[in-house]
Structure formats: C-alpha cells, structure tokens
TINU-419741 format. One record per residue (C-alpha): x, y, z negated; residue in three letters; residue number from 0. Coordinates in nm, 4 decimals. Layout:
residues N
<atom X="X" Y="Y" Z="Z" type="ala" seq="NUM"/>
...
This chain:
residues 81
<atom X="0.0000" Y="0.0000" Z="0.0000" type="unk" seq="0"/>
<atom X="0.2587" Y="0.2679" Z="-0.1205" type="unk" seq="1"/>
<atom X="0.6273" Y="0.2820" Z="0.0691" type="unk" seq="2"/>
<atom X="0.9005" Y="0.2128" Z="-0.1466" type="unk" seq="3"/>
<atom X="1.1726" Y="0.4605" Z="-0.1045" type="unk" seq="4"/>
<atom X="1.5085" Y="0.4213" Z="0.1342" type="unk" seq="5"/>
<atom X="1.8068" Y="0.4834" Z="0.1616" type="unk" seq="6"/>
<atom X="2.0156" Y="0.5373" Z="-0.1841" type="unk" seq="7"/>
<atom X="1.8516" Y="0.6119" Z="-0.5316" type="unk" seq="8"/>
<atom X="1.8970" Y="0.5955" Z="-0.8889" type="unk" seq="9"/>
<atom X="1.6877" Y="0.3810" Z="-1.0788" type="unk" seq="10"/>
<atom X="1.5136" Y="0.5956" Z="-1.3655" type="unk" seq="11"/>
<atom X="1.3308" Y="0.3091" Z="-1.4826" type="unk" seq="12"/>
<atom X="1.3155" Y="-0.0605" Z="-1.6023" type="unk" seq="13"/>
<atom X="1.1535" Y="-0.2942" Z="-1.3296" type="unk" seq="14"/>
<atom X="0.8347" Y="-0.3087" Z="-1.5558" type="unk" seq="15"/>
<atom X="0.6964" Y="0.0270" Z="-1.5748" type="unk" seq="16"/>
<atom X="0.8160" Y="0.0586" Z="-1.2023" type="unk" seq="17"/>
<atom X="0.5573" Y="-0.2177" Z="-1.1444" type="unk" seq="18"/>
<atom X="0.2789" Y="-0.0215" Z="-1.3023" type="unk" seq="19"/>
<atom X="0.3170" Y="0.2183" Z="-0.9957" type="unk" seq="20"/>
<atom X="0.3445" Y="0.0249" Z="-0.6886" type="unk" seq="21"/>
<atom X="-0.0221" Y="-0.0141" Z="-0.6232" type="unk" seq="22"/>
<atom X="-0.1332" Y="0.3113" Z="-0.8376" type="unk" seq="23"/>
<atom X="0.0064" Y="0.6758" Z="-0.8468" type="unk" seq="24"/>
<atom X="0.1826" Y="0.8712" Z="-1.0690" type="unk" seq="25"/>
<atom X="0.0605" Y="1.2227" Z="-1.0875" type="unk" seq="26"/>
<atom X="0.3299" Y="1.4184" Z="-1.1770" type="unk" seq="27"/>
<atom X="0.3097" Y="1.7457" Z="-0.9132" type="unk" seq="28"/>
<atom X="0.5277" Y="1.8469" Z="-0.6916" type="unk" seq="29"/>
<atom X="0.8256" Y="2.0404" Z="-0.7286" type="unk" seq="30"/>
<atom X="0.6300" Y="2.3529" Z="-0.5284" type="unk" seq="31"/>
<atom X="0.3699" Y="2.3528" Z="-0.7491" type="unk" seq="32"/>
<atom X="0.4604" Y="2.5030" Z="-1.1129" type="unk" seq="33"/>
<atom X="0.7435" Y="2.2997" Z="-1.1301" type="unk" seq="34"/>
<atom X="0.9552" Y="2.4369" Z="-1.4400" type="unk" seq="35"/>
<atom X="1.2597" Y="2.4601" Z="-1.1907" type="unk" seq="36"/>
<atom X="1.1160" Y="2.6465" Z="-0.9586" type="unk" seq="37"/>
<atom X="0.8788" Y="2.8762" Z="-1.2112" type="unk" seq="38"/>
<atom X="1.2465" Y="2.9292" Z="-1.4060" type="unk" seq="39"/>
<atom X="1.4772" Y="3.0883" Z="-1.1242" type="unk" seq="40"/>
<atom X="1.2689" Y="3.3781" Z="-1.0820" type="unk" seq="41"/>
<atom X="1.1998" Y="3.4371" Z="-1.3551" type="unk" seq="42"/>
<atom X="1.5688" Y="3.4715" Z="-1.4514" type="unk" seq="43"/>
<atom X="1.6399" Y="3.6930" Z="-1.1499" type="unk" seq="44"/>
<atom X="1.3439" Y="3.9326" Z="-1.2597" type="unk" seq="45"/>
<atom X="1.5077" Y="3.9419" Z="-1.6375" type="unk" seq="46"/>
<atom X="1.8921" Y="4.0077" Z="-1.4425" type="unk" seq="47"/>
<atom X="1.6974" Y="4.2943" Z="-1.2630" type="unk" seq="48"/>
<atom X="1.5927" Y="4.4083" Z="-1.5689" type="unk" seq="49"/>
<atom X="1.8634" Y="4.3508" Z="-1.7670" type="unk" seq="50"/>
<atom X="2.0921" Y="4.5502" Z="-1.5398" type="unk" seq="51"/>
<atom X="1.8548" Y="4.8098" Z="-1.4681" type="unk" seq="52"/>
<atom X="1.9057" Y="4.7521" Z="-1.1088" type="unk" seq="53"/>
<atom X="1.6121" Y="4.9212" Z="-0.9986" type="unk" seq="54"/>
<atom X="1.7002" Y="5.2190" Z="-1.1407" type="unk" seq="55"/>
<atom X="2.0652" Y="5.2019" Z="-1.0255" type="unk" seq="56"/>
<atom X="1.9509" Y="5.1745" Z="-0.6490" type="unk" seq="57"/>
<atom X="1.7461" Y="5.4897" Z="-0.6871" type="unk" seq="58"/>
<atom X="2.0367" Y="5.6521" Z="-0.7933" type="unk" seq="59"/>
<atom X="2.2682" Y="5.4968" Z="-0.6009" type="unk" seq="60"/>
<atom X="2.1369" Y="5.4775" Z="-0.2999" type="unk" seq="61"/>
<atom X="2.1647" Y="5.2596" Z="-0.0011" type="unk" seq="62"/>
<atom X="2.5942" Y="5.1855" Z="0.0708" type="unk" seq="63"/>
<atom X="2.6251" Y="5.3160" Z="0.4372" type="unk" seq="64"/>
<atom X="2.7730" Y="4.9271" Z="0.5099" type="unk" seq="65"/>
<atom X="2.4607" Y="4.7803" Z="0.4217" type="unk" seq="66"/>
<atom X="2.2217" Y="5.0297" Z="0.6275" type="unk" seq="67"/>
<atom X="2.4507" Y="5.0148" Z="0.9300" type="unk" seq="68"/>
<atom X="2.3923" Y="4.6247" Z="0.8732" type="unk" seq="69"/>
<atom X="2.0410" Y="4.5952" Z="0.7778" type="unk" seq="70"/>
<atom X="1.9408" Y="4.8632" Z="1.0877" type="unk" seq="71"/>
<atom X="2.1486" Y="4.6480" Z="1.3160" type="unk" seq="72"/>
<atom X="1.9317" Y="4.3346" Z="1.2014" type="unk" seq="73"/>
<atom X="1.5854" Y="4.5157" Z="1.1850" type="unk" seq="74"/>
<atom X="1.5695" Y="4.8045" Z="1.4384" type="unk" seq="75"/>
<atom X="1.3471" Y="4.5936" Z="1.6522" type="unk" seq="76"/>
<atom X="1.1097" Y="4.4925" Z="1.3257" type="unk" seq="77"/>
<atom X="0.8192" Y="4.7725" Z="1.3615" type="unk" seq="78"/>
<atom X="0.7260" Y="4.6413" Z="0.9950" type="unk" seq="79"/>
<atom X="1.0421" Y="4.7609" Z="0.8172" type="unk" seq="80"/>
C-alpha cells in the first residue's frame, strides 16, 4: 500500500513500531507547514533585525552606491520595483 523509502537512510526506529506504519500513516506534518525549523529561522532573522537596529541604520545609512549600481542592473526591466 505505502512505498518504502530508497536509496540510503537511517533507521530511527526498532523494526516493531516501524511495522505499526506500513499499512497506516503517521501524521506528523510536513516540514512547510509550522514545522519548528522552519517557524524558528525567521523568527531569529526578525530578532537580528531588531537587535541591530538595522532598519534604522539603512534609513540613515542609505543605500551603498555598489549595491544600487547592482540591484538597478538586475531590476531596471522589473516595472514592480
């Protein structure tokens, strides 16, 4: 019924409570879908942002002239940006 995976894995767990699962599913999510990995990453870059008060920095700052000579280069024929 279910396709046992290829190639090379880890086994995570005994034969036994493998067996429980080949004719029934495990719902555990997917790693898209409020998965703490992917809820934790940006959430970390958010608290670097505010941690280094980046936002504020690049309002005084200011765009480098490197990095608007290269970001015009890449976008002059977006009509969005």
């Amino acid at each position: 019924m279910f396709q046992k995976p290829r190639g090379n894995y880890k086994k995570v767990v005994s034969d036994r409570i493998a067996a429980k699962f080949d004719n029934e599913v495990l719902w555990l999510g997917l790693s898209y879908s409020a998965h703490p990995v992917s809820c934790a990453a940006p959430l970390e870059v958010l608290k670097i942002h505010e941690d280094e008060n980046m936002i504020a920095n690049k309002k005084t700052a200011g765009i480098k002239p490197a990095v608007k000579k290269q970001y015009l280069f890449l976008f002059a024929d977006n009509d969005l940006l």
